[in-house]
N, CA and C atoms as a LAMMPS dump frame, in Angstrom:
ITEM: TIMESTEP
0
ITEM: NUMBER OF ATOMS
438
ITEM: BOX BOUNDS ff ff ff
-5.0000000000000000e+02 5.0000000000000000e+02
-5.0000000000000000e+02 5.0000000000000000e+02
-5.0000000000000000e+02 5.0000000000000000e+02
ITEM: ATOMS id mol type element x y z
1 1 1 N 0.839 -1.179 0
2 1 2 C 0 0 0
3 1 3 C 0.883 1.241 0
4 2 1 N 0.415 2.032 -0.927
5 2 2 C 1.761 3.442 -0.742
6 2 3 C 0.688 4.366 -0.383
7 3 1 N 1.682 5.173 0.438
8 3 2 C 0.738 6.263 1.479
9 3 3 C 1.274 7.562 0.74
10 4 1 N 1.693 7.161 -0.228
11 4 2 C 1.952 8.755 -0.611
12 4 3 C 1.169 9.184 -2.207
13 5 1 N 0.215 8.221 -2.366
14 5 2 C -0.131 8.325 -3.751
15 5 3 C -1.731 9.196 -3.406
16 6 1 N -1.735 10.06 -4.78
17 6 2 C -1.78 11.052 -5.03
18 6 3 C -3.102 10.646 -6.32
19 7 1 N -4.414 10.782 -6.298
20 7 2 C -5.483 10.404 -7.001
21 7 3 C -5.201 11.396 -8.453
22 8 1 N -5.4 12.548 -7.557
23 8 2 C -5.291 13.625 -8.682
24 8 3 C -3.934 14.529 -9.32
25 9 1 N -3.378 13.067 -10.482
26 9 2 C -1.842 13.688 -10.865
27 9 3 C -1.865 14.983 -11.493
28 10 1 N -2.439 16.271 -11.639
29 10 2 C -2.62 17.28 -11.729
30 10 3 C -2.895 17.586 -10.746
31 11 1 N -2.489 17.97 -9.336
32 11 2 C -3.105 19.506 -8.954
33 11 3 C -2.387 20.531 -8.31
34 12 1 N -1.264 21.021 -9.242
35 12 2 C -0.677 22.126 -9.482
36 12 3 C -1.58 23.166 -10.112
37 13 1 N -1.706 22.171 -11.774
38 13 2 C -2.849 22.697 -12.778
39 13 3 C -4.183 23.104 -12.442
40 14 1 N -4.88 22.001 -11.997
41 14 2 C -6.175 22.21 -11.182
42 14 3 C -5.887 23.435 -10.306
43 15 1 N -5.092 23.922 -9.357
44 15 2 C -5.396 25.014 -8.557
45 15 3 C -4.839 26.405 -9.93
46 16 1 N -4.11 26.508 -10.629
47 16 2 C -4.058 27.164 -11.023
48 16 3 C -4.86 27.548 -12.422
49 17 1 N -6.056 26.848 -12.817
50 17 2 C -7.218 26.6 -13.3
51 17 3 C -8.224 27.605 -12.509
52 18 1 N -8.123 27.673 -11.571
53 18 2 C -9.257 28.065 -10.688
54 18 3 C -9.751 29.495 -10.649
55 19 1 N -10.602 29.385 -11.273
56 19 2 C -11.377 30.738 -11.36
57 19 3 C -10.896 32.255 -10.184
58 20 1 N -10.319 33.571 -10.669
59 20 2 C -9.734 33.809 -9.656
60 20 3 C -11.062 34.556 -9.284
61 21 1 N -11.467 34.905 -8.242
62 21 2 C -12.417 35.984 -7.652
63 21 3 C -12.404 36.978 -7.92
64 22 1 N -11.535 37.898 -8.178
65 22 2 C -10.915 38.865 -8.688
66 22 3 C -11.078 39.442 -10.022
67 23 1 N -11.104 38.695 -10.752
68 23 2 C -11.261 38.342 -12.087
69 23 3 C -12.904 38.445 -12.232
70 24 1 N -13.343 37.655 -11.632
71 24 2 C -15.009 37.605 -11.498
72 24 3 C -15.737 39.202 -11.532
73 25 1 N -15.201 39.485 -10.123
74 25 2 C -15.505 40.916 -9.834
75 25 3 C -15.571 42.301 -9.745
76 26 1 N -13.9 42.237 -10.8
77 26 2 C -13.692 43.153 -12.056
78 26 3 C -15.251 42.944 -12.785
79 27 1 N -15.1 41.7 -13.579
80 27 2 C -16.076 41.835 -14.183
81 27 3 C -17.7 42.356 -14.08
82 28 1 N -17.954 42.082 -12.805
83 28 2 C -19.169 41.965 -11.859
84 28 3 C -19.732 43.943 -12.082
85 29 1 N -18.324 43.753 -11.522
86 29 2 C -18.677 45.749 -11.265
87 29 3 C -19.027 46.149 -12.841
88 30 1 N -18.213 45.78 -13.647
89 30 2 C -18.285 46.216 -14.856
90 30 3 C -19.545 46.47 -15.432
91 31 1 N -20.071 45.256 -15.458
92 31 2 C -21.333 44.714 -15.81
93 31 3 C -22.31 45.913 -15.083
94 32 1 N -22.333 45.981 -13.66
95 32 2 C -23.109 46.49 -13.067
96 32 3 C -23.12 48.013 -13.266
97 33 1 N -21.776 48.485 -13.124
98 33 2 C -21.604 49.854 -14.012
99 33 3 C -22.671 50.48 -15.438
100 34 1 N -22.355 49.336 -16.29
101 34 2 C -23.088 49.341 -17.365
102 34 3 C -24.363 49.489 -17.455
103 35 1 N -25.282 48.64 -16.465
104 35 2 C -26.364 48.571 -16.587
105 35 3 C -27.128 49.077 -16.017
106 36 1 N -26.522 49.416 -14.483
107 36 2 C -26.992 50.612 -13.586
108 36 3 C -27.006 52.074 -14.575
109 37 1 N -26.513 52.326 -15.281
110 37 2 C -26.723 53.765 -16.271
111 37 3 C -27.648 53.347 -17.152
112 38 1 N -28.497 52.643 -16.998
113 38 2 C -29.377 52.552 -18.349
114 38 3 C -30.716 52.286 -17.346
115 39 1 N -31.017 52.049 -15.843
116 39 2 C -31.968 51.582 -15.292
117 39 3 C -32.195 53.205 -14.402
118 40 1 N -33.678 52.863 -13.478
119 40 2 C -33.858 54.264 -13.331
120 40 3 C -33.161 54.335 -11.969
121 41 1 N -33.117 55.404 -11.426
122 41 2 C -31.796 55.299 -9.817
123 41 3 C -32.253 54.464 -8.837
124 42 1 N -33.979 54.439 -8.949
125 42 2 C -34.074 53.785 -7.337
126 42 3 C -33.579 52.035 -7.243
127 43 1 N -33.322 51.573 -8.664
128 43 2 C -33.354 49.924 -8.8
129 43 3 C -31.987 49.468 -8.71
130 44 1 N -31.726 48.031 -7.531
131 44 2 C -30.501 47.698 -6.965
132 44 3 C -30.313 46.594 -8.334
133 45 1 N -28.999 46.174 -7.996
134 45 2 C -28.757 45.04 -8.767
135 45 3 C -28.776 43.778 -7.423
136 46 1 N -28.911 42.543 -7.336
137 46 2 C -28.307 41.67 -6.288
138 46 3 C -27.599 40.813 -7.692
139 47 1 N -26.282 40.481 -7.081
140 47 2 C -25.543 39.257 -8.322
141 47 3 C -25.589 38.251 -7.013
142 48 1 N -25.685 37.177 -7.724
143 48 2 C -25.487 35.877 -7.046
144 48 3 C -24.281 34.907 -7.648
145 49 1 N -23.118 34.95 -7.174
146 49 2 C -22.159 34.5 -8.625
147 49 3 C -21.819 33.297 -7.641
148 50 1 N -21.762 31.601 -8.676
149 50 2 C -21.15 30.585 -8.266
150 50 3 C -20.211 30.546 -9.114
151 51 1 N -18.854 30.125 -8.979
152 51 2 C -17.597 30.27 -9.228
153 51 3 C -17.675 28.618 -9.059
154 52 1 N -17.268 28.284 -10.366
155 52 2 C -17.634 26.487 -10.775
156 52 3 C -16.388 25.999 -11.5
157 53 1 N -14.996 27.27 -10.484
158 53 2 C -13.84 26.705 -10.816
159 53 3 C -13.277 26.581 -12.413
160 54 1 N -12.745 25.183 -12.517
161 54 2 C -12.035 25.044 -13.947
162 54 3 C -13.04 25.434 -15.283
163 55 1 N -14.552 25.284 -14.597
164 55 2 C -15.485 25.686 -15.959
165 55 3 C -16.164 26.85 -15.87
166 56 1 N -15.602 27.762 -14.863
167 56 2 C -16.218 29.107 -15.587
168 56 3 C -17.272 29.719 -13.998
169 57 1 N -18.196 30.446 -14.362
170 57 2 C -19.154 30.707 -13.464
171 57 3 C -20.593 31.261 -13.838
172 58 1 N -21.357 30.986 -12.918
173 58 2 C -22.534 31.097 -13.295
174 58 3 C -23.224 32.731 -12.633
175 59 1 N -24.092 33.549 -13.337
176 59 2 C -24.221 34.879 -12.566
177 59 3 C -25.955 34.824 -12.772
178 60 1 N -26.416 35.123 -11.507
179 60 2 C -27.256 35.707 -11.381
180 60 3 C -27.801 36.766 -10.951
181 61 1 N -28.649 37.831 -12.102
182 61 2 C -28.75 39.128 -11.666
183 61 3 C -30.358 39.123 -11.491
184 62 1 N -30.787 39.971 -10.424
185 62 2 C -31.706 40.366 -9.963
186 62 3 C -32.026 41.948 -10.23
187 63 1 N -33.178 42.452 -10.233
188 63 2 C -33.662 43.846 -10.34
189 63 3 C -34.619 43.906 -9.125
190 64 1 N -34.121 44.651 -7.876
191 64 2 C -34.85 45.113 -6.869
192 64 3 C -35.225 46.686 -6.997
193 65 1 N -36.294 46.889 -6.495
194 65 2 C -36.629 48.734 -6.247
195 65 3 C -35.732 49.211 -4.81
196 66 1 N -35.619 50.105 -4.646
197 66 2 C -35.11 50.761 -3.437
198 66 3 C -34.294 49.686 -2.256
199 67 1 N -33.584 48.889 -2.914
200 67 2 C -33.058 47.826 -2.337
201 67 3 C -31.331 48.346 -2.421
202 68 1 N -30.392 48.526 -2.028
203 68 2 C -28.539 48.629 -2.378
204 68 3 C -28.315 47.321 -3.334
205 69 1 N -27.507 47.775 -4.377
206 69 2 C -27.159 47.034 -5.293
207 69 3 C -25.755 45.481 -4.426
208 70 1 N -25.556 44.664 -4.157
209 70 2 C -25 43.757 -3.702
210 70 3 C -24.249 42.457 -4.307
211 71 1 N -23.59 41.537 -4.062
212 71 2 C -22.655 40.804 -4.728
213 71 3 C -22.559 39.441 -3.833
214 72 1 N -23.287 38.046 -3.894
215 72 2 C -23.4 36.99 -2.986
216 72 3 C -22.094 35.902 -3.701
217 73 1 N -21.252 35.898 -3.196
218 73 2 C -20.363 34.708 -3.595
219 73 3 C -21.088 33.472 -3.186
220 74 1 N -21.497 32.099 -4.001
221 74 2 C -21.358 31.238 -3.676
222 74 3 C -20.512 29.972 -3.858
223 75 1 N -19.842 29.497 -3.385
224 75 2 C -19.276 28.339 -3.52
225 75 3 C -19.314 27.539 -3.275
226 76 1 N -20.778 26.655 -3.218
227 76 2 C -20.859 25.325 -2.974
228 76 3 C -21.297 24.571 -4.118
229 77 1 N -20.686 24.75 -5.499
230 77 2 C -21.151 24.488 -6.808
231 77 3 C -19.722 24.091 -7.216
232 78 1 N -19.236 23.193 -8.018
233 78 2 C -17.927 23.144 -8.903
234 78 3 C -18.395 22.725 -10.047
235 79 1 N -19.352 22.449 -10.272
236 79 2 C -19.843 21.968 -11.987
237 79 3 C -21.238 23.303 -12.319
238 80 1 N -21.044 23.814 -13.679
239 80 2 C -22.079 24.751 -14.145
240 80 3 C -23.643 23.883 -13.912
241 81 1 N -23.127 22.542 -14.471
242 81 2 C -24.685 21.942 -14.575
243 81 3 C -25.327 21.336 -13.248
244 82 1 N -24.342 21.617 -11.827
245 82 2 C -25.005 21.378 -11.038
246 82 3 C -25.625 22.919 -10.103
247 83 1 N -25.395 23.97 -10.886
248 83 2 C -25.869 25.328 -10.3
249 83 3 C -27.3 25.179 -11.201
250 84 1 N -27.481 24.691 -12.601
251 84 2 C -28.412 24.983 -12.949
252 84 3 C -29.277 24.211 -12.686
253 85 1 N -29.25 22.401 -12.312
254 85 2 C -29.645 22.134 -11.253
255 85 3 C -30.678 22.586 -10.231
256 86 1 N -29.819 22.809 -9.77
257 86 2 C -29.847 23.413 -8.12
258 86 3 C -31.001 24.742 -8.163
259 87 1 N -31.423 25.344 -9.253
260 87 2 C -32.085 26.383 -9.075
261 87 3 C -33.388 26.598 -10.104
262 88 1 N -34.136 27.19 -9.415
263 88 2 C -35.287 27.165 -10.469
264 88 3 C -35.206 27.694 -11.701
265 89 1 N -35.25 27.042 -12.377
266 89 2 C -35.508 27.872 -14.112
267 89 3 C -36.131 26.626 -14.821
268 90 1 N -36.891 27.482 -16.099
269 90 2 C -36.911 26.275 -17.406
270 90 3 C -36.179 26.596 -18.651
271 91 1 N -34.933 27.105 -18.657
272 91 2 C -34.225 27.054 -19.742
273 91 3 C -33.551 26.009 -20.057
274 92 1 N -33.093 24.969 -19.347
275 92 2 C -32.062 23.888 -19.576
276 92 3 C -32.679 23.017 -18.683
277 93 1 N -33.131 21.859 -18.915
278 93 2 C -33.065 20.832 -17.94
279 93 3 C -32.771 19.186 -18.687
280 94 1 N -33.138 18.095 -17.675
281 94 2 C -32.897 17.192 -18.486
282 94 3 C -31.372 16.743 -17.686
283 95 1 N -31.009 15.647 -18.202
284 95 2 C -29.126 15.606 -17.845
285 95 3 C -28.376 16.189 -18.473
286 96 1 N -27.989 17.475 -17.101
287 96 2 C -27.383 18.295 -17.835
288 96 3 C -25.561 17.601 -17.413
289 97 1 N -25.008 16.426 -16.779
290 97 2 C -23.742 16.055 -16.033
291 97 3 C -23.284 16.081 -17.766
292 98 1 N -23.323 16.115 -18.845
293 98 2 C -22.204 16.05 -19.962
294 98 3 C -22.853 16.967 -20.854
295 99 1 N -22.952 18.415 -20.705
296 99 2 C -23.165 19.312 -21.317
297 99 3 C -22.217 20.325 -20.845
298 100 1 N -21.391 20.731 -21.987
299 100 2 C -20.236 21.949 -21.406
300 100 3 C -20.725 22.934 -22.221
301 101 1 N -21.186 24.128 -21.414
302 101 2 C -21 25.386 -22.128
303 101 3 C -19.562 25.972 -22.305
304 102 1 N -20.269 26.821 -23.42
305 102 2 C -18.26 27.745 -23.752
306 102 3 C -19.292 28.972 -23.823
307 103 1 N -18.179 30.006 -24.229
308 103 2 C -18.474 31.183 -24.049
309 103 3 C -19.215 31.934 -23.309
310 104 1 N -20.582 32.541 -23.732
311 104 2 C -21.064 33.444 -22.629
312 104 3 C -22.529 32.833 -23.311
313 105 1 N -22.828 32.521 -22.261
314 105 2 C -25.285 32.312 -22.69
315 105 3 C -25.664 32.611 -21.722
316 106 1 N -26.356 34.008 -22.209
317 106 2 C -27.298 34.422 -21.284
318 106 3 C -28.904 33.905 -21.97
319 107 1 N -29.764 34.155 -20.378
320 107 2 C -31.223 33.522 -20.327
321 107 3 C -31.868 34.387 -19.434
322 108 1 N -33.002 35.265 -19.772
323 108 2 C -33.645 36.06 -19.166
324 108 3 C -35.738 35.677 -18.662
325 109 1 N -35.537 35.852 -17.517
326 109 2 C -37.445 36.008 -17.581
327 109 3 C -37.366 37.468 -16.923
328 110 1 N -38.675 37.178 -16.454
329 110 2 C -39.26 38.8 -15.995
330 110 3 C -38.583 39.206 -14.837
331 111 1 N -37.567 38.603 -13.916
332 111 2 C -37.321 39.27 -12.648
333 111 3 C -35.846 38.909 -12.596
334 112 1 N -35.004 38.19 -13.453
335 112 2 C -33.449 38.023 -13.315
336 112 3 C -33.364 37.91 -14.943
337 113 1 N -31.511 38.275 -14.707
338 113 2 C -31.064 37.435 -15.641
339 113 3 C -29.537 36.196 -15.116
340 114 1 N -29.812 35.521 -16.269
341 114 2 C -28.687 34.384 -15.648
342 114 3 C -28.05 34.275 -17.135
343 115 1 N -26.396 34.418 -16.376
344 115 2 C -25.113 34.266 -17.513
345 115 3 C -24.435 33.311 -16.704
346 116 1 N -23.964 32.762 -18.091
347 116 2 C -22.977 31.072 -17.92
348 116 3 C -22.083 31.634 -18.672
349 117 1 N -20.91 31.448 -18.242
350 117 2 C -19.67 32.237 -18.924
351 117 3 C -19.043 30.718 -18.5
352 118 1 N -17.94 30.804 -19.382
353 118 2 C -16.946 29.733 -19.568
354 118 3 C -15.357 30.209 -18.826
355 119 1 N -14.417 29.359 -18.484
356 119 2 C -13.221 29.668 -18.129
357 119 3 C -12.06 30.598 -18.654
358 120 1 N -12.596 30.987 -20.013
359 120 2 C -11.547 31.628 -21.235
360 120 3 C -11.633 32.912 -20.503
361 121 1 N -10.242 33.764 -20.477
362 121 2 C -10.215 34.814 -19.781
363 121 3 C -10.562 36.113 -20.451
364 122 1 N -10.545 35.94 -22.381
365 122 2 C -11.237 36.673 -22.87
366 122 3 C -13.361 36.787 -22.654
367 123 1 N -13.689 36.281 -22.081
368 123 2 C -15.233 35.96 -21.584
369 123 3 C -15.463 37.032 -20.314
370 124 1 N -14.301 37.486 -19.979
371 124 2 C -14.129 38.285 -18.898
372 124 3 C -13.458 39.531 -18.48
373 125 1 N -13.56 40.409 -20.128
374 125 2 C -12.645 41.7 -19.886
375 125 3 C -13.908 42.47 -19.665
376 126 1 N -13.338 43.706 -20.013
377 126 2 C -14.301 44.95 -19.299
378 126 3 C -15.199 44.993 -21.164
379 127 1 N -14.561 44.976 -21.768
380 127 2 C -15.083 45.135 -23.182
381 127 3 C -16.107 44.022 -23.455
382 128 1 N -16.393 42.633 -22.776
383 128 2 C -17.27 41.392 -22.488
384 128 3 C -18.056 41.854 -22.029
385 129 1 N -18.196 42.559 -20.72
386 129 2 C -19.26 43.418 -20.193
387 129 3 C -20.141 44.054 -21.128
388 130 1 N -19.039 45.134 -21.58
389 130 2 C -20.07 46.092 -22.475
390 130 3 C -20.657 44.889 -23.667
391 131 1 N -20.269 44.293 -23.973
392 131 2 C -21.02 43.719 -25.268
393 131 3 C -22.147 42.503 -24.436
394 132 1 N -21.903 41.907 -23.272
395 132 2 C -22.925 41.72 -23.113
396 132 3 C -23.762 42.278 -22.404
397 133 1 N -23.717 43.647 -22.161
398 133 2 C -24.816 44.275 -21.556
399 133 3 C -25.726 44.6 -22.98
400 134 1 N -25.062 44.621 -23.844
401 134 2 C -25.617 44.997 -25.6
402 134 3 C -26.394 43.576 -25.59
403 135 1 N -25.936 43.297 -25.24
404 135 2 C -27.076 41.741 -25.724
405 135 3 C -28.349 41.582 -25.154
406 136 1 N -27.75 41.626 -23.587
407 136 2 C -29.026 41.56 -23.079
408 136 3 C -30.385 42.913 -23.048
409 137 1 N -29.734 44.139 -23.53
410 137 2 C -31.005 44.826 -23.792
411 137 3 C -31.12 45.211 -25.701
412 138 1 N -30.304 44.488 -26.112
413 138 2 C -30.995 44.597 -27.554
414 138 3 C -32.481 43.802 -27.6
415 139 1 N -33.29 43.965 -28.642
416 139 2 C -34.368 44.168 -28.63
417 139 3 C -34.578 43.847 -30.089
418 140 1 N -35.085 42.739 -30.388
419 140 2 C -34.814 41.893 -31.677
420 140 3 C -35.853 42.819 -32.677
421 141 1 N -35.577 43.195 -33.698
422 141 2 C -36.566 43.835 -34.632
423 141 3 C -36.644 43.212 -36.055
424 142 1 N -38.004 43.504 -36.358
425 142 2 C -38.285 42.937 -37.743
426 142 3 C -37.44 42.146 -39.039
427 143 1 N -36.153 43.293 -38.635
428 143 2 C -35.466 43.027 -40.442
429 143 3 C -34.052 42.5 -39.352
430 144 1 N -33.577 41.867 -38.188
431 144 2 C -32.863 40.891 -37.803
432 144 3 C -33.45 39.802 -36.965
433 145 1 N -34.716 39.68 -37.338
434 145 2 C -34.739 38.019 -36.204
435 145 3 C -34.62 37.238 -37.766
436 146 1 N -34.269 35.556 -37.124
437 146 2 C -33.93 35.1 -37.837
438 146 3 C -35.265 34.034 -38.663
């Protein structure tokens, strides 16, 4: 029996994989920057961000009235498809254990929105922000839906 063996022969990689917080919350503000100038003053943002490690993180934004805009780290998630899971929606269900998102998909109803961003560190500059704050309030018209 060897007492020194080691399951996971990566985890140098694995920790340095790991989603930094930092990184997140650059982004977070960004985002919120953005969208707070387009909403009217009294409405907060709440983000709910799970940080799902090597694959990225999941954000959920809220629109409160007269509420302070706020930022909930959670980390009891390491897989995207077990945050979506874990929470009410009907955009994705089904087995989601071998479905990898990439890039950025956002999914909106009437009282949040929820973005699945992937690990790529371009998914996460300040210029990602602005284009997906463009996404989520473009407004599909006649001569571009598909």
């Amino acid at each position: 029996m060897r007492l020194d063996y080691n399951p996971d022969p990566w985890p140098r990689y694995r920790l340095f994989n790991k989603m930094e917080q930092n990184t997140i919350l650059h982004y977070v503000n960004e985002l919120r920057k953005n969208l707070t100038s387009r909403l009217k003053p009294n409405i907060g943002l709440q983000i709910t961000i799970f940080n799902c490690g090597n694959e990225g993180a999941v954000l959920i934004v809220y629109f409160h009235e007269q509420i302070p805009s706020s930022d909930n780290f959670s980390s009891q998630y390491s897989k995207i498809s077990d945050v979506l899971s874990s929470i009410k929606q009907d955009f994705v269900s089904g087995d989601l254990s071998s479905v990898n998102f990439k890039g950025t998909n956002i999914m909106m109803d009437q009282r949040r929105i929820i973005l699945i961003k992937d690990y790529n560190h371009t998914e996460w500059t300040t210029d990602k922000a602005q284009e997906d704050i463009n996404k989520i309030l473009h407004t599909p018209t006649k001569s571009n839906r598909i």
